[in-house]
N, C-alpha and C positions, 0 to 999 in steps of 0.2 A: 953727427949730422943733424942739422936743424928739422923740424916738420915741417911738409909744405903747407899742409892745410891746418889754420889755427881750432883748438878743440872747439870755440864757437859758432864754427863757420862746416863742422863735422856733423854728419847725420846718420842715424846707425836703423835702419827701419827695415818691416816687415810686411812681404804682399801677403795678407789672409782671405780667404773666403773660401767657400762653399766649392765640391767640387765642378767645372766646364762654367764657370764665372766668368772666368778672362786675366786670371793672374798672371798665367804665366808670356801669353797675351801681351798685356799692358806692359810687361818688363820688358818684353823683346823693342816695344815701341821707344822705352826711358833708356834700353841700351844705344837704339838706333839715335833718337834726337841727342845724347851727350856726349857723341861722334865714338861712342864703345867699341860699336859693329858699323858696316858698312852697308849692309844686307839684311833687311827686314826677315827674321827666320818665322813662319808658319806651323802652327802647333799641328795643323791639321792635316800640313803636310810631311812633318817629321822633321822639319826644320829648326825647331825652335833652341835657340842657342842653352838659353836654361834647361833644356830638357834635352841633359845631354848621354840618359842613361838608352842603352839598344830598346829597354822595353817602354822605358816613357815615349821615346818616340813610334813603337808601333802600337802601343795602344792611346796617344793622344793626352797622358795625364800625365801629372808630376808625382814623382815616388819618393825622392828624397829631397829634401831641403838644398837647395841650390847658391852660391855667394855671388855675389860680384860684386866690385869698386866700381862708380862713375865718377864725374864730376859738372857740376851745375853751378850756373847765375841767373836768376831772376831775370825772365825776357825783360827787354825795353822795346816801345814802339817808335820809331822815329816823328814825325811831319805828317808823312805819309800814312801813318796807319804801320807799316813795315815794320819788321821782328828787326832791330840790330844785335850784330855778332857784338859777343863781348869776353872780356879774358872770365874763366869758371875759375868761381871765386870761393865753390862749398864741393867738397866731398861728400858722397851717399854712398854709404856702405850698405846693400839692398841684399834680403836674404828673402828669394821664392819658395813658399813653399807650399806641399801636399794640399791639396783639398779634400781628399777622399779619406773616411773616418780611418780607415785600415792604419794609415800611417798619422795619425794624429800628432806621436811623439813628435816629428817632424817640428808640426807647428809648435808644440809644447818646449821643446827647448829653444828652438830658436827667440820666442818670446821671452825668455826667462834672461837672454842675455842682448834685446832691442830696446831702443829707447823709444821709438813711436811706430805704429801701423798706421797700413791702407788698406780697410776692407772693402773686398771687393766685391760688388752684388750684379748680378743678373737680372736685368730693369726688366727681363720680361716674366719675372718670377719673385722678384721682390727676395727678401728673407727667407731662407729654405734651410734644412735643418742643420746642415754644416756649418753655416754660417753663424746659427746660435750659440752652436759648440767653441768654435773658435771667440767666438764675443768673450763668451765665458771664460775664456784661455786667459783673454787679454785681459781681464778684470782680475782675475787672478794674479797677471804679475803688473797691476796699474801701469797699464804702458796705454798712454795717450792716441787716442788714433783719429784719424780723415776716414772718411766715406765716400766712395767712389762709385756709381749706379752706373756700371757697363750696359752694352748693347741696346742702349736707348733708340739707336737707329733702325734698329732692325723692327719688324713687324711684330707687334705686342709688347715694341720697351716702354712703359711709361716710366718714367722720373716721378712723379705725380704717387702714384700708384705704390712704387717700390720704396720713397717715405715715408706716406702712411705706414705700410708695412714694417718697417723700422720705428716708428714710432708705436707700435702695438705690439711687436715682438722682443725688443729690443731696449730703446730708450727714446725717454721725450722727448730730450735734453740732444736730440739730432738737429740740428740746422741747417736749413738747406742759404749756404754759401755763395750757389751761380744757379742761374735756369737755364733751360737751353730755350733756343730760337725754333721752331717749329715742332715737330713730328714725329715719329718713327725715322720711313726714310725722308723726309723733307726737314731735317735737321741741318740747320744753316750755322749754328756754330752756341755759342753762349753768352747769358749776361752775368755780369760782377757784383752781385749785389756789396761787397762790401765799397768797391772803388767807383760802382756804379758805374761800367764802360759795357762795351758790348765786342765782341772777338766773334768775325765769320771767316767761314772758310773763302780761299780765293779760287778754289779748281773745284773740279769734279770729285777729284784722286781724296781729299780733305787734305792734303801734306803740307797744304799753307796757309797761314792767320793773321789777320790782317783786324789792327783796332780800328772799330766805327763807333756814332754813338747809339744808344739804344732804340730799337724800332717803334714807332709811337703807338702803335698795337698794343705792348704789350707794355707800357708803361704802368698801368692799373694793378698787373698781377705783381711786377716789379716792386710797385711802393708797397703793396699788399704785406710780398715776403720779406720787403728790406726792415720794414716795420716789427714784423715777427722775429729777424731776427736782430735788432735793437734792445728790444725789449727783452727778448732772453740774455743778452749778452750783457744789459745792465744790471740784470737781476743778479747776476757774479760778479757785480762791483759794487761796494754802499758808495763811492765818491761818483760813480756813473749814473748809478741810482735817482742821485737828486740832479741830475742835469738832466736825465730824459725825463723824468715827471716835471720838469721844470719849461724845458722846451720843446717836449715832445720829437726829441731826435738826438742824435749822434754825431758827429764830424767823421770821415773817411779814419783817421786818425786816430781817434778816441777807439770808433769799432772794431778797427785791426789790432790794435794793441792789448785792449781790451778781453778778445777774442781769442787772441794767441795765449793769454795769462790764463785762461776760461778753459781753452782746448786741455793745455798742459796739469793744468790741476785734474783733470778727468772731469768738470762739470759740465763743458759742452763737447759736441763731436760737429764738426763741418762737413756737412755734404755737399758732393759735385756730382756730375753726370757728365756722362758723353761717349764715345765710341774709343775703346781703348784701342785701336787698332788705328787712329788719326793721330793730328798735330793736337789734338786737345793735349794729350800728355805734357805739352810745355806748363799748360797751366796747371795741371795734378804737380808737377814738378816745384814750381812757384808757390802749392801750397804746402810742399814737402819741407821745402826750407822756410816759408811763414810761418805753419802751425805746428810743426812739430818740435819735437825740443833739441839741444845741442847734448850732447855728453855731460854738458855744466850743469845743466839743468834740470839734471836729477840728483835726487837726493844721492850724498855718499853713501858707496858699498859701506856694508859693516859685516864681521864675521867675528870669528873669536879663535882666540890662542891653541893652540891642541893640546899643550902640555897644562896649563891654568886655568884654558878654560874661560880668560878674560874678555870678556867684546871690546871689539878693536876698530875704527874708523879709517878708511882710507881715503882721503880727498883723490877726485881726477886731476891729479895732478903728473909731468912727467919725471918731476925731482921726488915724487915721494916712491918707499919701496915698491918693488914690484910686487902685483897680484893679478892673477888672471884665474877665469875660469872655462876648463876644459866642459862645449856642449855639444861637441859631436865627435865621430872617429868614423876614416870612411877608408879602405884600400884602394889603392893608387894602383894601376897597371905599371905607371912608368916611375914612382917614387917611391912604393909601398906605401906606409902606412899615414897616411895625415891626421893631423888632431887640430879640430878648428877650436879655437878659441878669441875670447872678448878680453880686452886688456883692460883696467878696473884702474889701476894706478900705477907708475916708473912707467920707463921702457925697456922692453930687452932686445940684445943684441944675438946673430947668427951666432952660433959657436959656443954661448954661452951654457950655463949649468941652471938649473931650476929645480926647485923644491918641490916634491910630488908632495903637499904638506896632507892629502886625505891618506895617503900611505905610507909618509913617513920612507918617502925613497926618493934618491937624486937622479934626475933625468938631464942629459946631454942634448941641446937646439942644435940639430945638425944644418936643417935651413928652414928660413922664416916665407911662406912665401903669398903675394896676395892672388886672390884666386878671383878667376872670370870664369864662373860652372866648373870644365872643367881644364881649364887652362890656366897655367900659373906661370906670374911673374916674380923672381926672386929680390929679395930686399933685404938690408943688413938690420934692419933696427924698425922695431914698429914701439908704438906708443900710446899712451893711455887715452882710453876711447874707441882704441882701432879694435878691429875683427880681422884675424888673421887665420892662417896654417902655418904646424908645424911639420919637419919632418923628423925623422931620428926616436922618439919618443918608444920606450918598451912598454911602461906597465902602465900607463895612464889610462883611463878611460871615463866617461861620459859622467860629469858632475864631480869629476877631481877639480880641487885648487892647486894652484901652479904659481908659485912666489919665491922670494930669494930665500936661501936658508939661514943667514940670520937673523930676518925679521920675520914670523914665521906667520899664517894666519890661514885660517879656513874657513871659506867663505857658503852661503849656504847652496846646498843643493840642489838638487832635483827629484819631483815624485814622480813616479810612472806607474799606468793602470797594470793590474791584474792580468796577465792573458787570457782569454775568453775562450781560445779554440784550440785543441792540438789534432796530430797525424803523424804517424811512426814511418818512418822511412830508413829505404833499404838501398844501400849501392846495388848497381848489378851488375859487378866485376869486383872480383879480388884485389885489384890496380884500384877501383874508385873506393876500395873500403878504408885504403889507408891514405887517402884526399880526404874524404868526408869529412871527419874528424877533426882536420885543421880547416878546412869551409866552414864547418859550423860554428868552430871555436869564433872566426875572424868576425861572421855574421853578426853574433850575438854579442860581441863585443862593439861592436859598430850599432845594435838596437839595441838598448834596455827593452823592448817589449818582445823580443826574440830569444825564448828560453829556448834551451836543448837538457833534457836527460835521458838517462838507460833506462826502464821499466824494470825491476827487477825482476818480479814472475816471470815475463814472457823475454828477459834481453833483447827486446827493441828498441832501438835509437828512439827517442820521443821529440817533435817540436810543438813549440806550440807557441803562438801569435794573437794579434789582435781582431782576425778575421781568415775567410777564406783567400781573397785576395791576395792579404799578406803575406800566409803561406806559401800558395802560386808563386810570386815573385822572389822569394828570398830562394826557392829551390830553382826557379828559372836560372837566378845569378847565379848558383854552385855550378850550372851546368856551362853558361856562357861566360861566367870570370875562372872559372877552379877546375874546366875541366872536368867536373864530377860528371859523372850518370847515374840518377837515383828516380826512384820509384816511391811517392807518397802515398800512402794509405788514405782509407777515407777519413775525414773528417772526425773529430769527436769536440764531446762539449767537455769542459774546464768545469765540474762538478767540483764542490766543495762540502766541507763536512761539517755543523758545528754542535752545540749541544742547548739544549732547551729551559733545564732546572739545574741550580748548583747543585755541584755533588762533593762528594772527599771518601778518600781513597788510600789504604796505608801498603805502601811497596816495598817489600825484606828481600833483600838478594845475601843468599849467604851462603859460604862455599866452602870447606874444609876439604885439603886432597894432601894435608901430610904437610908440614912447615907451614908457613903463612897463610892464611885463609883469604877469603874476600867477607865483608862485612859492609852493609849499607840499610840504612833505613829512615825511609822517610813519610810523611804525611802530606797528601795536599788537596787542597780543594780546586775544584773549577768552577767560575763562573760566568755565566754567556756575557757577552758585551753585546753593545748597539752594533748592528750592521756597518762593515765596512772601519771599525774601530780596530781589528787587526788584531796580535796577540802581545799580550801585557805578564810578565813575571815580576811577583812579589818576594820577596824574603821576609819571612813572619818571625822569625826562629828568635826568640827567648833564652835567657840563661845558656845558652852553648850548647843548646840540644845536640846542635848538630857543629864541629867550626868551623869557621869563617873559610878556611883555606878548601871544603869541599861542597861550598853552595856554587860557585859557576858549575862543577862540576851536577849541581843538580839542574839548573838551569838548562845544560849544554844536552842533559838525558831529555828533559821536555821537548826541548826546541828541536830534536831529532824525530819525536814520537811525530811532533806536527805534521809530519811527512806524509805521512798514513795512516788514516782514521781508523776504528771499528768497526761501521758499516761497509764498506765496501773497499778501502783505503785509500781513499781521497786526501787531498790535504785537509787539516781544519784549521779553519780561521777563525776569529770573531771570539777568543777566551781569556780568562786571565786565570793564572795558576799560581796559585799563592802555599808557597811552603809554611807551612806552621806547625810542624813536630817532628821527631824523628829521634833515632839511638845512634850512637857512634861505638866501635869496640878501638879499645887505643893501640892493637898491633893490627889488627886483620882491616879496618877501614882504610879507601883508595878511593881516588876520582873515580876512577871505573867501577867500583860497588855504589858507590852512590848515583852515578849515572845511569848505571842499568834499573838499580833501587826507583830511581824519578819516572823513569822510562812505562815501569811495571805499573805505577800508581797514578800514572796520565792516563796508560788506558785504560784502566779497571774505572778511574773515577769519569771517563769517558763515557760508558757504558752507563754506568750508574744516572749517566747526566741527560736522560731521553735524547739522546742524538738523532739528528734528522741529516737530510744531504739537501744542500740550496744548489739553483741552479742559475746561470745568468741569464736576466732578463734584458732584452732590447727594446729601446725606443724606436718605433718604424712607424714614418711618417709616408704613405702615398698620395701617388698627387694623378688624378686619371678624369678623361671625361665624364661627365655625368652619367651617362648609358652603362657605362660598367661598374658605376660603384657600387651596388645591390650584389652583386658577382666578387667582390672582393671583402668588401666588409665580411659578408659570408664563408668564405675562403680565411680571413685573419683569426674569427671567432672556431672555427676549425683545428687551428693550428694553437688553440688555448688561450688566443689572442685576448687581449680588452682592450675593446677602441675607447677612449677617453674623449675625443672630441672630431669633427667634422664642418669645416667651414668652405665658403664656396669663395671661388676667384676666377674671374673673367681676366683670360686672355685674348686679346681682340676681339673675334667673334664665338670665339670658344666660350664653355662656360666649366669650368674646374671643378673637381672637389678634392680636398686634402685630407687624409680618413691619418689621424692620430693615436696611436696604441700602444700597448706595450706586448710583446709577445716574450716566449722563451726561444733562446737561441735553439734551443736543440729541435725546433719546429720550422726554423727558417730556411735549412738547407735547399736547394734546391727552387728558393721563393722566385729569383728573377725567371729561371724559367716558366713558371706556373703566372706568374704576372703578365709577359706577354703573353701567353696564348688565352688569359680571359679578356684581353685585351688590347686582339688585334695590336700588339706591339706598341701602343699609345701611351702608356701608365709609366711611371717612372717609382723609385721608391728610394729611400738612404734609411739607414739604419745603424744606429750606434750603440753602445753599452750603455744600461742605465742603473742597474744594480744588480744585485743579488737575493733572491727568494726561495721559501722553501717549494722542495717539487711536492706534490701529490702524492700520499700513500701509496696508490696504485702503480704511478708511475716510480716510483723507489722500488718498488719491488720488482717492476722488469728492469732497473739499472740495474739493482745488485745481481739479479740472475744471469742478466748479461755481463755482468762486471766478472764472475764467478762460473762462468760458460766455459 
């Protein structure tokens, strides 16, 4: 069966920003005007069709990455000024997601498999720290994006204001695209600076748009911006270059085109403003298929061979082999298990067989299906460029390749942060002990950032996540998807362990008990790495010290030790272990002597190696009236804090301060409620990971004692 929609005419994009911005918001508006939904759904009222999980809708946020299909044409105006209906001529495939740092992964993968963003900002806050986080995201996998300045209507939006802001936080290289027509609430609609037309609302309600020409008011500031932005947009063209130093201007033509080439290499960003909750959406829509790019118009996927190892290019093509990449997994009430994925090149059909190529196992497509949040429609055959679900799939999970199994290829992955926080949790029924188990299994298969282990000393279930939050919600779901009832412990921090000076260390395991002995020996050193460099094994080994068939076997003893430190038995991170000596006996040597042998000579050269215990530090930004920042600055520095910096920002007749620090997580517990009561409830604050540092003498010695309690 043919495709409806040609892959140039395809748009595969991402709502980001900061969290209570208007993401999820703005989608409900792009579902309502592309005839999606029929009924505007309300975040605030629990309505929101994106926000389809029990707890997004009672707490007002979005928790997981959400999909849906539209479809869109570029509005036309008639004679009149009037919108004409016309046949949708582009597909948008629109993936919502998370604002709130806790679920970051969220936006992290779904980035990793979009072709362009709309970031969304809160015009009466400008740039706030989510938002930088997510920028960051987007840079990371050069996905092209639009700008979008919500709630400029409401009391304290400026457009104005929340630029600047992006231009100091963010990038220069922002543009502002349209202005708007008055004010706060006296927001009459917008102008075009690329087409130069002007679009006002026709009611009260804003749900109608109607082209006029520009109001002669605000001609001045018009040529102002349209001039600034000419002159950025020729600066990303030397052929454009000499026509505006030449005549000091652009054609409508020259600057769109020009514009869209600019947006998509990542040199410029277009910004818009307006009330994501109106008809503006048509025109955020209009720059959806303008600036963003098609499927075509990214570079080809590339990955490489599993078995050689070769790099391999796939065109977006639908006649080349299939390739897809598995970036989400989520349980279905009514289908089980779905596996969303991005189709890279071929098409696959229902029914068909797929290469798990990062596992080296064949998976059966039981059904292909495209999803509205959490509604789905079934389809026989999806194609390169699309974003789909599967069902049927056993062993797949998040950052598998999925491709035919004789052209075989694996494509690259995905990273994911460190967890930062854990808490041990207990069913409380003998009926929920044996639920849990398979709850937590399906969780953490569904988030790479949702570990589960046992604790060995004390045999309690451990989880541990990106935040408190997180927590919260992942045990909410055991209780309202799985049926479980459990009981989460308090909080702890995600300590880690590493070492300070190289060491070396020699580990003899040797056993005689009558017939074959055990025999193992080996040498090795450790040395710190940079922070956040992770852990590196060497094989040094010379002349056959040791052979060949029992170094993983040394490897496998190390990489076990990492488990559990010396100091208090944290994991360690941050080393490289370089085998360089060792004895072999040619009957009593075994993987298992030699693993235990590595095991012995990790920790002795552990010890040896000034080991400290780091802890995770958070960036935490507050943002509170003037009258109480004296009270909190105070309160941050308390809690071990370094404020780093402190800038002021007027909200209408407010006057702000934003106090910037870094603190250690293990002092944050508890901050929001200590936040409002210095603060009459006014203060807001976000907080995300920012690295890892060593703790304090002092404070290491009440970990361990308490670790050892």
């Amino acid at each position: 069966m043919p495709r409806s929609y040609p892959l140039e005419k395809t748009r595969n994009i991402g709502i980001i920003a900061h969290i209570d911005a208007g993401k999820t918001t703005t989608t409900e508006r792009i579902l309502y005007y592309t005839g999606i939904t029929h009924k505007i759904g309300e975040v605030h009222e629990g309505e929101a069709t994106m926000d389809w999980m029990e707890q997004e809708r009672e707490r007002g946020i979005t928790i997981t990455a959400a999909a849906t299909t539209c479809f869109w044409s570029p509005s036309t105006f008639d004679a009149n000024g009037q919108i004409e209906a016309g046949k949708k001529e582009y597909q948008i495939n629109i993936i919502d997601t998370p604002g709130h740092v806790d679920f970051t992964v969220e936006v992290e993968r779904s980035l990793r498999v979009l072709d362009g963003g709309v970031v969304v900002f809160d015009g009466k806050m400008g740039v706030e720290p989510q938002s930088e986080t997510v920028w960051r995201q987007a840079d990371k996998y050069s996905v092209p994006r639009i700008c979008f300045i919500n709630k400029i209507n409401q009391t304290g939006g400026d457009f104005y204001m929340s630029l600047k802001s992006i231009h100091e936080r963010l990038s220069s290289n922002a543009v502002a695209i349209t202005l708007p027509i008055g004010e706060e609430q006296g927001i009459k609609g917008l102008v075009d600076l690329v087409a130069m037309k002007a679009y006002i609302y026709t009611n009260d309600a804003h749900t109608e748009l109607c082209e006029t020409i520009i109001p002669e008011e605000m001609m001045a500031k018009v040529e102002e911006y349209r001039n600034i932005l000419a002159e950025k947009v020729a600066e990303t063209n030397d052929k454009l270059i000499e026509v505006f130093l030449e005549d000091g201007k652009l054609s409508n033509e020259e600057l769109k085109y020009a514009l869209r080439e600019a947006t998509l290499a990542g040199k410029l960003f277009p910004v818009t403003g307006g009330d994501g909750r109106s008809v503006i959406v048509i025109k955020l829509l209009d720059m959806i298929i303008d600036y963003l790019p098609s499927p075509l118009e990214k570079p080809a996927i590339t990955g490489f061979h599993p078995a050689t190892h070769e790099i391999i290019t796939r065109p977006v093509e639908d006649n080349a082999p299939f390739s897809a990449l598995a970036f989400k997994l989520a349980t279905d009430p009514f289908v089980g298990n779905l596996c969303f994925f991005r189709v890279y090149s071929g098409t696959l059909q229902t029914g068909s067989y797929v290469l798990n190529a990062t596992k080296d196992q064949k998976e059966r497509v039981g059904r292909i299906v495209r999803l509205h949040a959490n509604k789905r429609e079934d389809v026989q055959e999806i194609y390169a460029g699309d974003i789909a679900a599967m069902v049927g799939l056993k062993n797949t999970t998040t950052g598998d390749t999925l491709c035919v199994e004789n052209n075989p290829i694996i494509l690259e992955s995905m990273q994911f942060p460190d967890t930062v926080i854990s808490a041990s949790i207990e069913p409380k029924t003998k009926a929920d002990q044996e639920k849990m188990g398979l709850a937590l299994k399906k969780l953490s298969d569904e988030d790479p950032t949702f570990k589960v282990h046992t604790d060995e000393e004390t045999a309690e279930t451990i989880i541990a996540g990106m935040g408190e939050l997180h927590l919260e919600i992942l045990v909410d779901r055991m209780k309202r998807e799985f049926k479980v009832e459990a009981t989460m412990g308090k909080p702890r921090v995600a300590y880690k362990e590493t070492i300070g000076q190289t060491s070396e260390a020699e580990g003899k395991y040797i056993r005689q008990s009558g017939g074959r002995g055990q025999y193992g020996h080996v040498f090795l050193r450790l040395e710190p790495q940079e922070a956040g460099q992770g852990f590196e094994f060497a094989n040094l080994i010379k002349g056959a010290a040791i052979p060949n068939e029992f170094i993983p076997a040394c490897e496998k003893g190390v990489k076990e030790a990492l488990g559990s430190g010396v100091i208090a038995g944290y994991p360690v991170v941050d080393v490289k272990a370089s085998l360089f000596d060792g004895s072999y006996h040619d009957v009593d040597s075994s993987e298992a002597a030699f693993k235990i042998a590595s095991s012995m000579a990790f920790k002795e050269a552990m010890r040896q190696g000034k080991p400290f215990i780091i802890e995770p530090i958070m960036k935490v930004e507050a943002v509170t009236p003037e009258q109480f920042m004296g009270d909190i600055v105070g309160d941050l520095n308390s809690r071990r804090g370094q404020i780093e910096n402190m800038e002021d920002r007027e909200q209408g007749i407010l006057r702000l301060k934003i106090i910037t620090g870094k603190v250690p997580l293990a002092n944050m517990f508890g901050y929001a409620t200590q936040l409002r009561s210095m603060s009459q409830g006014r203060a807001t604050y976000a907080m995300e990971f920012s690295h890892y540092n060593r703790v304090p003498d002092n404070i290491a010695q009440e970990i361990i004692e308490g670790k050892t309690k």
